[in-house]
C-alpha positions in Angstrom: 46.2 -6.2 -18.4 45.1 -5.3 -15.2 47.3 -6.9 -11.6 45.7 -9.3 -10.3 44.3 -7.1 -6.9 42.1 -5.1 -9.3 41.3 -8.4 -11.0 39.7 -11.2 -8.8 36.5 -13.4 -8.5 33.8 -11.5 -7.1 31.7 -14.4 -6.1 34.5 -15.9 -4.6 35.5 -13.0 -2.1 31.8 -12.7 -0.8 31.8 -16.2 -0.2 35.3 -15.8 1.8 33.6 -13.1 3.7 30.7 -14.7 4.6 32.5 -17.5 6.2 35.0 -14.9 8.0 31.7 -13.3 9.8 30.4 -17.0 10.2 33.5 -17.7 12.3 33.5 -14.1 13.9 30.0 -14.2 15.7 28.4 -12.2 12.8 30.5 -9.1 13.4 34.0 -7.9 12.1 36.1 -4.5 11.3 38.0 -4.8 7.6 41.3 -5.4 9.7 39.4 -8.5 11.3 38.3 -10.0 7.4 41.9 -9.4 6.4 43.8 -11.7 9.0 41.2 -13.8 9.0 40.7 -14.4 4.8 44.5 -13.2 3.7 42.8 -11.0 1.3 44.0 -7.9 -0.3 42.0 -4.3 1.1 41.0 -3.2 -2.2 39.0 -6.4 -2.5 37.1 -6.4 0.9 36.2 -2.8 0.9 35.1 -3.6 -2.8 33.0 -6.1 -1.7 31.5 -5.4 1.5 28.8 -3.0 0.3 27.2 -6.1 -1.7 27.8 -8.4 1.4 26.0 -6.0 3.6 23.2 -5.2 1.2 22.4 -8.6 0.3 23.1 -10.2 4.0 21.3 -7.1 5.5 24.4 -6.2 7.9 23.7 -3.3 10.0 27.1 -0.6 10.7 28.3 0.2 14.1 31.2 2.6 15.0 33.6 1.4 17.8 34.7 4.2 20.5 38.1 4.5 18.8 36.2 5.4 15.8 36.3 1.7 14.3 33.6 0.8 11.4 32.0 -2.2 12.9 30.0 -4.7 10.2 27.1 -6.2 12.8 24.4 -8.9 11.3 22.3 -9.2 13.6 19.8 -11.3 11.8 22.6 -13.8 11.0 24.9 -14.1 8.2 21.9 -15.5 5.4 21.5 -13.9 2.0 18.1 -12.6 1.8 17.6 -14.2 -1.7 19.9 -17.6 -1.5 18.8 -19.1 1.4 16.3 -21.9 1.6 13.8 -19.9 3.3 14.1 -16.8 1.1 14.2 -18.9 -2.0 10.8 -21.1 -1.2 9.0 -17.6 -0.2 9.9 -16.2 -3.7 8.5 -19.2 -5.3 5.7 -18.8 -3.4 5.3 -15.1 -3.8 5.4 -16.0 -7.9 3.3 -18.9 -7.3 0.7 -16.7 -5.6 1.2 -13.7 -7.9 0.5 -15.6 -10.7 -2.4 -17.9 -9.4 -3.9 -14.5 -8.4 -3.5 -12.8 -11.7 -4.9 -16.0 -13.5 -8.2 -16.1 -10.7 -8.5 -11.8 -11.5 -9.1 -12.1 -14.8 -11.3 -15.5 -14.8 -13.4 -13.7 -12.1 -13.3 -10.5 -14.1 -14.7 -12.6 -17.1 -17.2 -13.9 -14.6 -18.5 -11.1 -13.2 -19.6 -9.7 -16.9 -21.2 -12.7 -17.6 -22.7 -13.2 -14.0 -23.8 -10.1 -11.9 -25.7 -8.6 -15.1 -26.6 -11.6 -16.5 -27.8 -13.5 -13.6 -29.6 -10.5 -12.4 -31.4 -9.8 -15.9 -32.2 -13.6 -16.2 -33.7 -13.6 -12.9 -35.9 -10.3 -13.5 -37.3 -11.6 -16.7 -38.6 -14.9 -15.0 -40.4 -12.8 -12.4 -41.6 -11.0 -15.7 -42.6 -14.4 -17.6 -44.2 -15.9 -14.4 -46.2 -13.0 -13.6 -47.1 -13.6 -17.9 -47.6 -16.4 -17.2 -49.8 -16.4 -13.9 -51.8 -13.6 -15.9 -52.3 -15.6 -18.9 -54.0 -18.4 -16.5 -56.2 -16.2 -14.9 -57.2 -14.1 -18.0 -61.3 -14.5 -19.2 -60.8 -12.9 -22.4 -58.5 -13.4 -25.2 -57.6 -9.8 -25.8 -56.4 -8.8 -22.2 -54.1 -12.0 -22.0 -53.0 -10.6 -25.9 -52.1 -7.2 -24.4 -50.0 -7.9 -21.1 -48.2 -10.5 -22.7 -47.2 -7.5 -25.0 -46.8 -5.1 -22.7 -44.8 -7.6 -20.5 -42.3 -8.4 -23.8 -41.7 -4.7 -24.1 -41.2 -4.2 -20.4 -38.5 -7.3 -20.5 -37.1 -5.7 -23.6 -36.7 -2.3 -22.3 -35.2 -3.7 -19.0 -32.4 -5.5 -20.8 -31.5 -2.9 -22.9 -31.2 -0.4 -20.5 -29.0 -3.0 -18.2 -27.0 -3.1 -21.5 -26.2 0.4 -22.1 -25.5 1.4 -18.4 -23.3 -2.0 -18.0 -21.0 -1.0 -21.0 -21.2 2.5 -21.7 -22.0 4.1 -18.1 -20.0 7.2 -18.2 -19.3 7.4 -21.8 -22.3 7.3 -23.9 -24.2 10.3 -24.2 -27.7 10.2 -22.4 -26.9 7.2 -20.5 -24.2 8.6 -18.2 -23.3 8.2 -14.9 -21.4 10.3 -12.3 -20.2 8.7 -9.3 -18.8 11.0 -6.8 -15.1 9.4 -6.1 -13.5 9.3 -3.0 -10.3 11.8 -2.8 -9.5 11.3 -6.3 -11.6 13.6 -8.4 -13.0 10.6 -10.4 -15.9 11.0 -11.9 -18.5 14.2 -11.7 -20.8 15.7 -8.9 -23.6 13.9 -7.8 -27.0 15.1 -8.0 -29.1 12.3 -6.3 -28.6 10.2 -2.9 -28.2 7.1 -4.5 -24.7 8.0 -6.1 -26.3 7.8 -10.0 -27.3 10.9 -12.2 -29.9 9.7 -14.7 -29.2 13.0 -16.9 -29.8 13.9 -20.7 -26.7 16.0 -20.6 -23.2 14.7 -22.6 -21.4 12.4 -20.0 -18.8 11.5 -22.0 -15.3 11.5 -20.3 -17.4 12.1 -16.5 -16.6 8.5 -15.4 -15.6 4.7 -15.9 -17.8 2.5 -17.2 -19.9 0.8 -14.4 -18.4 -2.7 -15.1 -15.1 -1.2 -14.1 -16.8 0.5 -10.9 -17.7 -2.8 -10.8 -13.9 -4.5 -10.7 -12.9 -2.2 -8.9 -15.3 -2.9 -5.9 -14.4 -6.6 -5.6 -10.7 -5.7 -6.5 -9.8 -2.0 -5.7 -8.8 0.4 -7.4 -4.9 2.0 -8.3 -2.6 1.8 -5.8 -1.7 5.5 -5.0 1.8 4.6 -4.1 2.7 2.1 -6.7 5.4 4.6 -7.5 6.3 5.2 -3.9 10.1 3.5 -4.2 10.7 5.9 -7.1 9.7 9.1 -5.4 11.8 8.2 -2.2 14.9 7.1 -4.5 14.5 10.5 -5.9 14.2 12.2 -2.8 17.2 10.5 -1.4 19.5 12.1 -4.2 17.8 15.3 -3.4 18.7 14.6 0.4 22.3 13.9 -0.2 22.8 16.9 -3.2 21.1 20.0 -0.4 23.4 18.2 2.4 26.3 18.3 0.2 26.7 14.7 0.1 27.0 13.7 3.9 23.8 12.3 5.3 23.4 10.3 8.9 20.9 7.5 9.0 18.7 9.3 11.1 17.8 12.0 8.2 17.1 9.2 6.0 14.7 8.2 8.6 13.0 11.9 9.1 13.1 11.6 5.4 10.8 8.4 4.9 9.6 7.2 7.9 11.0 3.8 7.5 11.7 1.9 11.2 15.4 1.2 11.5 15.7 -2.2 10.2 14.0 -1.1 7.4 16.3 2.1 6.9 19.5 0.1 7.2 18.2 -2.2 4.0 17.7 1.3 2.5 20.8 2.8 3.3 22.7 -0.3 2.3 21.0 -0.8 -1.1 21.9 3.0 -1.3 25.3 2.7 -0.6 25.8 0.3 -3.1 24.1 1.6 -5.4 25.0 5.1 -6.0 28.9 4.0 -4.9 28.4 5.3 -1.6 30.7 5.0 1.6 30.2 4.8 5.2 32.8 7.1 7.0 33.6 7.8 10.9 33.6 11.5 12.1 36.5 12.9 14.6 34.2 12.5 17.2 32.5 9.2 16.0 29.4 10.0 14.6 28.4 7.3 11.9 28.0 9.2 8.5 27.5 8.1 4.9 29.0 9.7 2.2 28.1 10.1 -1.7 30.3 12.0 -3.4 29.3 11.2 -7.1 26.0 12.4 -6.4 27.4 15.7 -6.1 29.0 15.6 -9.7 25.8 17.8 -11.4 25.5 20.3 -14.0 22.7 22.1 -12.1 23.9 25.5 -9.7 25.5 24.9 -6.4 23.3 26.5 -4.4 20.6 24.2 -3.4 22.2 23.8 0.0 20.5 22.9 3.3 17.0 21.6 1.9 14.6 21.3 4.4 14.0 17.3 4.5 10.7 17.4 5.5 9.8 19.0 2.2 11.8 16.1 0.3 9.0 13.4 0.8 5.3 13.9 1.5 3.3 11.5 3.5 2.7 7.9 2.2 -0.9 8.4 0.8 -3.2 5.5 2.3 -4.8 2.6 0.1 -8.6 3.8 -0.7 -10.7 0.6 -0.4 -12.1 1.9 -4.1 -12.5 5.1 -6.4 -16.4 4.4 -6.1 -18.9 6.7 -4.5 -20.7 5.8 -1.5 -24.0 5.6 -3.2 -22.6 3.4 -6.4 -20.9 1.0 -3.5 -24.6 0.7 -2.8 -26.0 0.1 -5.9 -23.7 -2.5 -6.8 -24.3 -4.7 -3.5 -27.5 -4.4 -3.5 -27.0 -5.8 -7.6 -25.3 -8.7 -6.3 -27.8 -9.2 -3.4 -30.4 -10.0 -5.4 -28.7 -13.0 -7.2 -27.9 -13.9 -3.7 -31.5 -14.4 -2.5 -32.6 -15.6 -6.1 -29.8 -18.7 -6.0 -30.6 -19.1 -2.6 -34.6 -19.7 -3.2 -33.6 -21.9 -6.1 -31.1 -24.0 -4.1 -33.6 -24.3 -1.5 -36.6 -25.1 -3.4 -34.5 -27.5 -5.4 -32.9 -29.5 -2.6 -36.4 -29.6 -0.8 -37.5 -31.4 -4.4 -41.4 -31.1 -5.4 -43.4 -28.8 -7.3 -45.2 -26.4 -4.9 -48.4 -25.4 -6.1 -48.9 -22.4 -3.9 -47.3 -19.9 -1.5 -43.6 -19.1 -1.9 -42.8 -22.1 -3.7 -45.3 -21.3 -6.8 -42.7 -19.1 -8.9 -40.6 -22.1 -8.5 -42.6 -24.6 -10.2 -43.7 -22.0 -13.3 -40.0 -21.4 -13.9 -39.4 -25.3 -14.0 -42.4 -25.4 -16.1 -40.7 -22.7 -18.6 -37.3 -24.5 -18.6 -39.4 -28.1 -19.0 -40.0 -26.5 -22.8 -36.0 -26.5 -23.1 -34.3 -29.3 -21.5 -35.1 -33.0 -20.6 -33.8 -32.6 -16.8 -35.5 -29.1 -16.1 -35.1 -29.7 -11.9 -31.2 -30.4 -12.0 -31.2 -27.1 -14.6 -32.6 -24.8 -11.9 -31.1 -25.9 -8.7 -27.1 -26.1 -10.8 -27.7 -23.2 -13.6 -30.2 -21.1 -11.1 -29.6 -21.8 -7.8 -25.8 -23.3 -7.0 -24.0 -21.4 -9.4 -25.2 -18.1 -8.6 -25.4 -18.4 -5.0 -21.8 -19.5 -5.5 -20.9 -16.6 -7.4 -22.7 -13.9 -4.8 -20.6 -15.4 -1.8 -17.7 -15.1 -3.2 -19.0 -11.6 -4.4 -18.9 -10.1 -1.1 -16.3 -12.3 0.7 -13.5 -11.3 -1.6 -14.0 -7.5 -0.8 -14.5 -8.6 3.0 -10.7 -10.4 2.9 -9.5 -7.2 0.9 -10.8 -5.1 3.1 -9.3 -6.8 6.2 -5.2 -6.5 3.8 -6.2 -2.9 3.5 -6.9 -1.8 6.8 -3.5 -3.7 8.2 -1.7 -1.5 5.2 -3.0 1.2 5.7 -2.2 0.8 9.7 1.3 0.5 8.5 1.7 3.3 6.8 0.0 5.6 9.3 2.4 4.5 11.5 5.1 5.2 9.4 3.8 8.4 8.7 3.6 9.1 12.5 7.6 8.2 12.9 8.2 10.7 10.1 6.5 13.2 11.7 7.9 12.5 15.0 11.8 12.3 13.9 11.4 15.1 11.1 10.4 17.5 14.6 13.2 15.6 16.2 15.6 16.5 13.6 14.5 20.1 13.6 15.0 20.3 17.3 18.6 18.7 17.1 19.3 20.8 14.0 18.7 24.0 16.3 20.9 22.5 19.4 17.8 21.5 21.4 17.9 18.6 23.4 14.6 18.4 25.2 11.2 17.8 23.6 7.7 18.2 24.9 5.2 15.4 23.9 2.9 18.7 23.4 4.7 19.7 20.4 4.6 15.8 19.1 1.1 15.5 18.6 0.0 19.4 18.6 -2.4 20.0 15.7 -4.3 16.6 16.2 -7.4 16.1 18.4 -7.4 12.2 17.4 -7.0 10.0 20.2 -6.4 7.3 18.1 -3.4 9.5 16.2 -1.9 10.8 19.9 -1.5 7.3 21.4 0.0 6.2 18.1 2.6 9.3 17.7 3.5 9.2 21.7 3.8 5.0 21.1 6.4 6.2 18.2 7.9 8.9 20.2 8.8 6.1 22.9 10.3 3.5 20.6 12.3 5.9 18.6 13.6 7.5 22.5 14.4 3.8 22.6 16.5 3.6 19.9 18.5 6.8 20.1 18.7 5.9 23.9 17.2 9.3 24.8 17.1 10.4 28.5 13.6 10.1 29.8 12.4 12.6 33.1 9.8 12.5 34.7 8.1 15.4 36.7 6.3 15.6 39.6 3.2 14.5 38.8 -0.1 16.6 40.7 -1.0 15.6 44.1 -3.8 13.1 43.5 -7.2 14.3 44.3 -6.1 18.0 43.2 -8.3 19.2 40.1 -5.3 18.7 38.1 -4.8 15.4 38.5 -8.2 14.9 38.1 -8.3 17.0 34.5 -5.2 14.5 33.6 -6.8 12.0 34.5 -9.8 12.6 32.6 -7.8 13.9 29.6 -5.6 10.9 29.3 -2.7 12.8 30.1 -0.2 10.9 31.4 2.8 11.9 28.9 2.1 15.5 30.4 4.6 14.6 33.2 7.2 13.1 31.0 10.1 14.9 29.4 12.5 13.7 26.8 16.2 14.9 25.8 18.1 13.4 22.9 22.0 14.7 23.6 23.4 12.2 21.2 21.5 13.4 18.5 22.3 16.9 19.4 25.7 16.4 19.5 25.2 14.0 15.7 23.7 16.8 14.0 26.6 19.4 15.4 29.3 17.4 14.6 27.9 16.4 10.9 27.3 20.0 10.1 30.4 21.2 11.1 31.7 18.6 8.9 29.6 20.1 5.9 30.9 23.4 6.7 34.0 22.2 5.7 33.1 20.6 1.9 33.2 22.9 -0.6 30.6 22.3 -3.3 32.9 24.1 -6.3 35.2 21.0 -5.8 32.3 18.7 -7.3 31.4 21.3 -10.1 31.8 19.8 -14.2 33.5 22.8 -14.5 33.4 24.3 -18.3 33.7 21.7 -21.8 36.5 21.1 -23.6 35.4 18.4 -25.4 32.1 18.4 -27.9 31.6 15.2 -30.1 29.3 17.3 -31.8 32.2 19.6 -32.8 
């Protein structure tokens, strides 16, 4: 039976807690929790890690080398509170609404863009019969182009057929869309993104009613597995820097602002049983000792960490070529302006009998043959419906195309403050202090990606409290102030030294100097089951 400290409510603790840092102002050391809760050590440093993951407390070290536990947000579970519980409601709500509408609308596309769009040619076909047939003297010419005109129609729907379901797979019939980044599909051997070839074209690309999802809907995410890969390389961080890492390697490591790396760091901590720990000289490290416990060779020491994780890959707006973008707007365009001339036309009510109107009445003469109400048949089935269908054709990708563009701002960023710390890092690593803005955004001749790396460099000198000088800056009127000027230039004059995270990095590696990897080797077995 275990004594009662080693035994105890869980639940019941964090809830003491929670209240203590209530009462506190949202900050308290472990010595603070226990005079103000009366409970044991054991089960407060047990259950802070949870209380800090879930609460998303932020650590602070004291100048006497005190572990500080700081919520800055306020003491509100992330996932209990009102808020946080409507918001996930909503989020399922939405997620699920949205997967429902994706797959009706998927079902609606087959049956409209294709459908609608070979309904609408075979009318023109039929009226221009049927216009022919009127006109016609002689028997035998109205015989032969209302054959020729059935084996145009058939031809056309047949070969709408093949390239709507086997585009890309059946042989002879194949298309090869030159895809964006991703290899998909073949090379392209005419302007309009389509290759029309005799060849096999089995395996070169998807079928064009997937091009076509994926142009309203996107395609794959490329970084769908993204939390997996930085998990991974967060082992891999801790195991080459032989289990002591600061937070500001995890954020050279994935480019996550620091809000966002404490969450990490916390979830981390609790995760892979994880510590926070004090230096001599009060640098804030974390320590994971029982990710050191491996069977492979001690020697993976030091790893660079900007070789751990690559850059977060932006969200393509689709896998489709250019050209096959094209093809397939200009698809839906025409059952825009067909729905729109038959919504028109049938709002305006009448029978035109010449001019623009004239196709309008010989298709409501066709569908008179078929149903009792032949007006309300063509502006609903005809005219609404389709034109209904085409708006929200183009206005979904529009709306997707807006959430891309704010992601993908996101990650650049984020990909800008891993570039910016992971030189940082390297500078501190060697004992440097000062950094020149040249070195930040050398190798770029964006001015879009300079402003946004010097923005970064700034807010991260913010954080870390850098020391900012300034030098003298050209006498104005001089050609170089004018070539500044001209240039943009104005971070030329600015100089930035990080001292504290100089003196971090020295005081955590003279701390790793000191671990001894052998102490965390399996050693040889003594015990086989198999045996």
């Amino acid at each position: 039976m275990k004594p009662p400290i080693y035994s105890y409510n869980r639940r019941a603790v964090e809830s003491r807690l929670v209240q203590a840092f209530r009462k506190r102002g949202r900050e308290a050391t472990v010595a603070d929790l226990i005079a103000a809760t009366g409970l044991p050590r054991l089960q407060i440093e047990e259950t802070l890690p949870q209380v800090v993951r879930d609460y998303r407390g932020h650590l602070r070290v004291t100048e006497s080398g005190e572990i500080l536990y700081h919520f800055p947000h306020g003491v509100h579970h992330r996932e209990r509170s009102p808020r946080a519980r409507a918001a996930r409601l909503l989020r399922r709500i939405g997620r699920g609404a949205a997967a429902v509408g994706k797959l009706v609308f998927k079902l609606w596309i087959m049956l409209m863009l294709v459908g609608y769009f070979v309904l609408f040619v075979a009318l023109v076909i039929a009226a221009l019969m049927a216009s022919l047939a009127a006109s016609a003297k002689s028997e035998g010419r109205s015989r032969g182009r209302s054959i020729g005109g059935t084996y145009m129609m058939t031809r056309l729907i047949q070969q709408v057929f093949w390239l709507w379901m086997f585009s890309g797979r059946r042989r002879g019939y194949g298309y090869r869309g030159a895809a964006i980044g991703s290899g998909i599909g073949g090379s392209r051997t005419r302007s309009n993104g389509l290759d029309w070839s005799a060849s096999r074209s089995e395996g070169d690309g998807p079928p064009l009613h997937q091009s076509v999802f994926a142009f309203v809907f996107g395609s794959d995410d490329p970084a769908r597995e993204w939390e997996t890969r930085e998990r991974q390389a967060f082992v891999e961080l801790v195991q080459t820097h032989k289990g002591v890492v600061t937070l500001d390697e995890l954020r050279a490591m994935s480019g996550r602002s620091l809000d966002e790396a404490h969450d990490l760091m916390n979830r981390m901590l609790l995760e892979y049983d994880g510590e926070p720990d004090v230096t001599e000289q009060g640098s804030l490290i974390y320590r994971f000792p029982e990710l050191l416990r491996t069977a492979e060779p001690s020697d993976r020491r030091g790893g660079r960490i900007d070789r751990l994780l690559p850059a977060m890959p932006t969200v393509p707006f689709n896998d489709n070529s250019p050209g096959l973008n094209r093809w397939i707007g200009v698809l839906n365009g025409v059952n825009l302006g067909f729905g729109a001339y038959f919504t028109g036309f049938g709002l305006a009510g009448g029978l035109p009998e010449e001019g623009f109107g004239l196709f309008y009445s010989i298709v409501v003469v066709l569908f008179s043959e078929i149903a009792a109400n032949p007006l309300g048949l063509v502006l609903i089935g005809l005219g609404v419906v389709p034109l209904v269908f085409s708006l929200l054709f183009y206005l979904i990708p529009v709306l997707r195309w807006r959430i891309v563009s704010q992601r993908n701002t996101r990650i650049a960023r984020r990909n800008a403050r891993q570039d910016v710390l992971q030189g940082l890092m390297a500078a501190a690593t060697t004992g440097t202090a000062e950094v020149d803005p040249h070195a930040i955004v050398r190798g770029t001749e964006d001015r879009d990606e300079i402003r946004l790396r010097l923005e970064v460099l700034n807010e991260i000198a913010a954080e870390l409290q850098a020391d900012i000088e300034a030098e003298e800056a050209p006498e104005a009127g001089s050609a170089e102030f004018a070539a500044n000027l001209a240039g943009g230039a104005a971070h030329d004059r600015l100089r930035y030294r990080f001292p504290d995270l100089v003196r971090q990095q020295a005081d955590v590696q003279r701390l790793r100097e000191g671990i001894n990897p052998d102490d965390y080797r399996t050693g040889k077995v003594v015990f086989d089951s198999n045996e």
